[in-house]
C-alpha positions as CSV (number, residue, x, y, z in Angstrom):
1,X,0.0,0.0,0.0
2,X,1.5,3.2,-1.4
3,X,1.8,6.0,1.5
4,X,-1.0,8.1,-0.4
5,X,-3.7,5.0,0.3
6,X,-2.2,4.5,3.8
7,X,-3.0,8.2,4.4
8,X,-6.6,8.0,2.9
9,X,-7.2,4.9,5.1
10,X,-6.3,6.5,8.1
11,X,-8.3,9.9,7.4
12,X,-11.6,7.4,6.2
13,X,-10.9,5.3,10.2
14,X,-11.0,8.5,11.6
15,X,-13.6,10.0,9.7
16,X,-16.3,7.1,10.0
17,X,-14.7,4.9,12.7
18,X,-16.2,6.9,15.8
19,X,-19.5,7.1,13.6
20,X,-19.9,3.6,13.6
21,X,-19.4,2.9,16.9
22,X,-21.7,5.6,17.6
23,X,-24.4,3.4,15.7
24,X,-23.3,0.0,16.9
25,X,-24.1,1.2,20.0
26,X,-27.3,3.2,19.9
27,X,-28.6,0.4,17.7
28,X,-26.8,-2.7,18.2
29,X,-28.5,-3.1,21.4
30,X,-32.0,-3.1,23.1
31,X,-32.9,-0.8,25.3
32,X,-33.0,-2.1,29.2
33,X,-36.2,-3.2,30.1
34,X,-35.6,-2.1,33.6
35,X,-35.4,1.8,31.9
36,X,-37.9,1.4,29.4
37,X,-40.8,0.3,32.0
38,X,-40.0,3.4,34.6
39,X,-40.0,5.1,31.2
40,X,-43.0,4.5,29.4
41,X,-44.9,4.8,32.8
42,X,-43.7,8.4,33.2
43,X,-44.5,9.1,29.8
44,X,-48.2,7.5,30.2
45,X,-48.6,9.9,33.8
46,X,-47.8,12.7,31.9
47,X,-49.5,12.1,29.1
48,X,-52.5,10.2,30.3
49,X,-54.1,13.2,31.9
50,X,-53.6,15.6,28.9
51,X,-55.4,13.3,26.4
52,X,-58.1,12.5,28.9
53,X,-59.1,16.1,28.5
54,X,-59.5,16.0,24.7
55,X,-61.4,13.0,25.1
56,X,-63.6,14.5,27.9
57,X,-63.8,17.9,26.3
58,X,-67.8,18.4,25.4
59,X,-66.6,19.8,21.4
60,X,-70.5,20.0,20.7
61,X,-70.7,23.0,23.4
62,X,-68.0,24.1,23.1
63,X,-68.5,27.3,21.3
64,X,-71.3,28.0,23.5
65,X,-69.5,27.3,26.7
66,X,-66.4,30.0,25.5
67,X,-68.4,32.7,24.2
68,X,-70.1,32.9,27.3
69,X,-70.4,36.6,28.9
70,X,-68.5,35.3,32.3
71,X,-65.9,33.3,30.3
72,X,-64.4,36.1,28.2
73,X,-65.2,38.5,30.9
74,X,-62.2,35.9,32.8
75,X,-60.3,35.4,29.0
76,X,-59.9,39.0,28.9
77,X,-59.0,40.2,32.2
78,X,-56.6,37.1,32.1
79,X,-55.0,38.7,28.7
80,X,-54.6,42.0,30.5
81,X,-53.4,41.2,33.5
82,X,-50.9,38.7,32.0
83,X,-49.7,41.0,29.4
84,X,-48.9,44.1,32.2
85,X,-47.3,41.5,34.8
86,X,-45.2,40.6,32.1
87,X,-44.6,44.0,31.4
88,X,-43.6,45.1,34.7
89,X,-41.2,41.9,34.5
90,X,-39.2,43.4,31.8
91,X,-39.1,46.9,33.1
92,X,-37.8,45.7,36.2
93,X,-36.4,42.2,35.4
94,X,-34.1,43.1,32.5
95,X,-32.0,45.4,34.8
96,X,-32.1,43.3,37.7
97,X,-30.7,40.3,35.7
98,X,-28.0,42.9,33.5
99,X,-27.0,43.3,37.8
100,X,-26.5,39.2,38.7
101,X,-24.6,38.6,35.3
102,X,-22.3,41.4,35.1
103,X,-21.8,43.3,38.3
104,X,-19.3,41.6,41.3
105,X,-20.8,42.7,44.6
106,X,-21.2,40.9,48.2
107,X,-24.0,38.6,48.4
108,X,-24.6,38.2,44.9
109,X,-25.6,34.5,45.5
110,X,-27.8,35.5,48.0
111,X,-30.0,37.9,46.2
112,X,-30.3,35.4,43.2
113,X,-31.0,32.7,45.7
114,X,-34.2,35.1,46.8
115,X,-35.1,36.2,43.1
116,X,-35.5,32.8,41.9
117,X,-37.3,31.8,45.2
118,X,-41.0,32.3,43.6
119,X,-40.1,29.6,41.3
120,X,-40.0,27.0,44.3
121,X,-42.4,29.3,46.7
122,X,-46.0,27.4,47.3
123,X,-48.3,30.2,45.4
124,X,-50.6,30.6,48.3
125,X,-47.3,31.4,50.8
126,X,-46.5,33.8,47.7
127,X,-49.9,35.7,48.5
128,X,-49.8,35.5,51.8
129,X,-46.2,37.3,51.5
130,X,-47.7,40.0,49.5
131,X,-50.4,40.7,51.6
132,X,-48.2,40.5,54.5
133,X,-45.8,43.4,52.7
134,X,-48.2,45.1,50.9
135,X,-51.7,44.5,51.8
136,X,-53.6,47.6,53.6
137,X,-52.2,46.7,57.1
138,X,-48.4,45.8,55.2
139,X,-45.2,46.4,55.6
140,X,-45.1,48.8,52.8
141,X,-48.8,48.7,51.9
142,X,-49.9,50.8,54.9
143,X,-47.8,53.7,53.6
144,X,-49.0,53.3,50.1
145,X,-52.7,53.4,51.9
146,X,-51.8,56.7,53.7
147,X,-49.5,58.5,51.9
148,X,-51.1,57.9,48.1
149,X,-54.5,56.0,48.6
150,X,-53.4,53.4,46.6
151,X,-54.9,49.9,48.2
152,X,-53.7,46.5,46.0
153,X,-55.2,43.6,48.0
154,X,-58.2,42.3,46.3
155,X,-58.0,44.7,43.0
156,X,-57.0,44.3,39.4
157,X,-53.5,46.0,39.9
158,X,-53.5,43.3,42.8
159,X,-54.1,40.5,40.0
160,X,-51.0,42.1,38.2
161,X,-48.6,42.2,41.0
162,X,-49.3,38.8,42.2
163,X,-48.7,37.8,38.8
164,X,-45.8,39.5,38.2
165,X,-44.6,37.9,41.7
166,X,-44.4,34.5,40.6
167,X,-43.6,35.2,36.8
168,X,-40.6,37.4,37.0
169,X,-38.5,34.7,37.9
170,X,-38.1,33.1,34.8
171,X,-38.0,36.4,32.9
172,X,-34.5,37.0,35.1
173,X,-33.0,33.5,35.0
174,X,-33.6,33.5,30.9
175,X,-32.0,37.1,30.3
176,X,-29.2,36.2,32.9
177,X,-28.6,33.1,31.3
178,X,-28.2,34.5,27.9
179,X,-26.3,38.1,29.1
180,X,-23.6,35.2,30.6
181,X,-23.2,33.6,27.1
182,X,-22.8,36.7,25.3
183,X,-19.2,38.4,25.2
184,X,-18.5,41.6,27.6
185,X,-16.4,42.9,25.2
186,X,-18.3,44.0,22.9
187,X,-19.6,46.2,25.7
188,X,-16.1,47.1,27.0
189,X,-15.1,47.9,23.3
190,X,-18.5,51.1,23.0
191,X,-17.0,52.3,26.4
192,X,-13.6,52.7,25.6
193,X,-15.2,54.7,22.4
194,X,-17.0,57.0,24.3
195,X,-19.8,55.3,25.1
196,X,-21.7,55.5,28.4
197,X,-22.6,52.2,30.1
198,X,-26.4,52.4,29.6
199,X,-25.6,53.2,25.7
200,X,-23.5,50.5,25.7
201,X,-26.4,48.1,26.8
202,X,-28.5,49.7,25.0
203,X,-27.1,50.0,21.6
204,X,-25.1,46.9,21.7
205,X,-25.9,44.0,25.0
206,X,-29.5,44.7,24.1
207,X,-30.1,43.5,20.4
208,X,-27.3,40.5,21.1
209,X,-29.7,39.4,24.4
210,X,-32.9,40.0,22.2
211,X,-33.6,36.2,21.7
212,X,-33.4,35.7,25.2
213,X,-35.7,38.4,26.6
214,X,-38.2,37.2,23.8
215,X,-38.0,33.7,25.5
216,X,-38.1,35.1,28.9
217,X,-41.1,37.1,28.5
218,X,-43.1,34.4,26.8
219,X,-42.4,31.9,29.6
220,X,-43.3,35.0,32.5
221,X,-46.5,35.3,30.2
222,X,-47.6,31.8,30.4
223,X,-46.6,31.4,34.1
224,X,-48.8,34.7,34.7
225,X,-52.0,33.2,32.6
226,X,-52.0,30.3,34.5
227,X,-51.3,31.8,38.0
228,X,-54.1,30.6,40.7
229,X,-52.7,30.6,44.1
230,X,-51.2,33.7,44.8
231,X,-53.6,35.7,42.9
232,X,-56.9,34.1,44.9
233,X,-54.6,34.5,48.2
234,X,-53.9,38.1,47.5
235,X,-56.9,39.6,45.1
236,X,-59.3,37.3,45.6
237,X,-61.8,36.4,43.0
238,X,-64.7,38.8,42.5
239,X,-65.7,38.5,38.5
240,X,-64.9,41.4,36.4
241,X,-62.5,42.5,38.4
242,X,-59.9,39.7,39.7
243,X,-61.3,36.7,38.6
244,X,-58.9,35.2,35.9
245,X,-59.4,32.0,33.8
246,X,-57.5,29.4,36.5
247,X,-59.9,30.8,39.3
248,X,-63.1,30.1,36.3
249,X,-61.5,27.1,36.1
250,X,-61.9,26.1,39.6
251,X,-65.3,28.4,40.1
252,X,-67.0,26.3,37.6
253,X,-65.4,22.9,38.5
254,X,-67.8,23.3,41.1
255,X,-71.3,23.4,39.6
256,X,-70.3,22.9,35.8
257,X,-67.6,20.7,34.8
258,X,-68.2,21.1,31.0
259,X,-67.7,24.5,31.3
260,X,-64.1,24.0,33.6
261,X,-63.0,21.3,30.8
262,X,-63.3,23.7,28.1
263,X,-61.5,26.6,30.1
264,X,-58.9,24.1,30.9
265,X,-58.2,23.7,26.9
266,X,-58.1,27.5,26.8
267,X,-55.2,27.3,28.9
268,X,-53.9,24.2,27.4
269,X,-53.7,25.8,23.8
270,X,-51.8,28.5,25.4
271,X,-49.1,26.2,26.9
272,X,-49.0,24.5,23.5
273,X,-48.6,27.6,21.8
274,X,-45.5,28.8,24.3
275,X,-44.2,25.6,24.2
276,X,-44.1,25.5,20.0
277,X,-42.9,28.6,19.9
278,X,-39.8,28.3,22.2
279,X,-38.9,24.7,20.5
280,X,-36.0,25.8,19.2
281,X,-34.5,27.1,22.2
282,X,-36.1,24.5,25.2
283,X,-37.0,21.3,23.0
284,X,-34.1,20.5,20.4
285,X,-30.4,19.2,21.1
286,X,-27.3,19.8,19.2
């Protein structure tokens, strides 16, 4: 073998060697049946539940049920509401994770151990917090009461901040995420030109963290729709005025469960929807 063909061979062994012991051993062997039971059962509780709506869901009224005047009463408020929560998120939540990813200070671990508490927090401790801080007889809420009239427990702005409680979370841990992957020297390089720090994150660390605000917000949308603890805990649920779809969901679970099936799908197709449109970022590998 001339030292041309020895040097092809060796290139082809390294080329497709490794590839074919990848597929010898994805396919040259069954799967463990002691994985694939725990498996398929986890996939069959997840699943299971989903399908049974669809199959439960009464189709036939279901045009009727939804265009109900109590129904998009909740649809609507729930679009508000969700919408300015995650509106407040960004205002507030954009700078607050630009803070944990690029600035050193002391306890930095300790405040994001606190912002990304909600995500663990039972919902209903999440009310009782905010009424405990800002309910009429608060921490902070009495001085809001006295100083400015303004009284949140058990109104729509209520409905927003105990949204925006629970949702902001992910909104910070998907911008800090993606201000860590991008490079800080693109930002160091419009400072040394003359460019203030805010212009920097503006004009530059803004459009490069773009993708991962848009991700953030969706996910602090969704988790805002489908709030139910802390907003019954801390606005309650009067109709027209705090009662979103979950607490619809659960209203009429009581004395119509046709009508709580087909909210439920409302809410389904929105997780759906969130869930197709972030595929590309949560759902594929590689």
């Amino acid at each position: 073998m001339t030292s041309t063909a020895k040097s092809d061979a060796a290139t082809g062994a390294l080329r497709g060697g490794p590839r074919r012991r990848r597929v010898r051993a994805g396919g040259g062997r069954g799967v463990p049946l002691p994985l694939l039971v725990p498996a398929l059962i986890g996939m069959a509780f997840l699943v299971v539940p989903l399908v049974a709506l669809l199959v439960r869901a009464p189709w036939r009224s279901m045009p009727e049920q939804l265009t109900s005047a109590e129904v998009w009463q909740a649809l609507q408020l729930s679009l508000i509401c969700a919408t300015a929560a995650t509106a407040v998120s960004l205002v507030i939540g954009v700078p607050l994770a630009w803070l944990l990813a690029r600035v050193e200070f002391p306890g930095r671990g300790l405040v994001r151990a606190l912002v990304t508490l909600p995500l663990v927090l039972p919902p209903v401790v999440g009310g009782v917090a905010l009424l405990t801080a800002l309910g009429r007889n608060g921490i902070v809420g009495r001085w809001l009461d006295s100083w400015f009239g303004v009284t949140l427990p058990f109104t729509t702005a209520g409905v927003v901040v105990a949204e925006a409680f629970v949702a902001m979370p992910f909104l910070v841990i998907s911008v800090e995420g993606t201000l860590r992957a991008a490079d800080p020297r693109y930002e160091e390089a419009a400072t040394t030109l003359g460019a203030s720090r805010f212009t920097a994150f503006r004009r530059v660390t803004l459009p490069l963290i773009a993708p991962g605000i848009a991700a953030g917000a969706v996910l602090a949308w969704a988790r805002a729709l489908g709030e139910f603890g802390a907003t019954i805990t801390f606005a309650g649920n009067f109709p027209g005025r705090t009662q979103t779809m979950p607490l619809a969901v659960y209203l009429a679970l009581q004395s119509d469960p046709e009508a709580a099936i087909a909210l439920s799908l409302v809410l389904l197709a929105v997780s759906i929807a969130v869930l197709a449109g972030l595929r590309d970022r949560w759902m594929t590998a590689g």
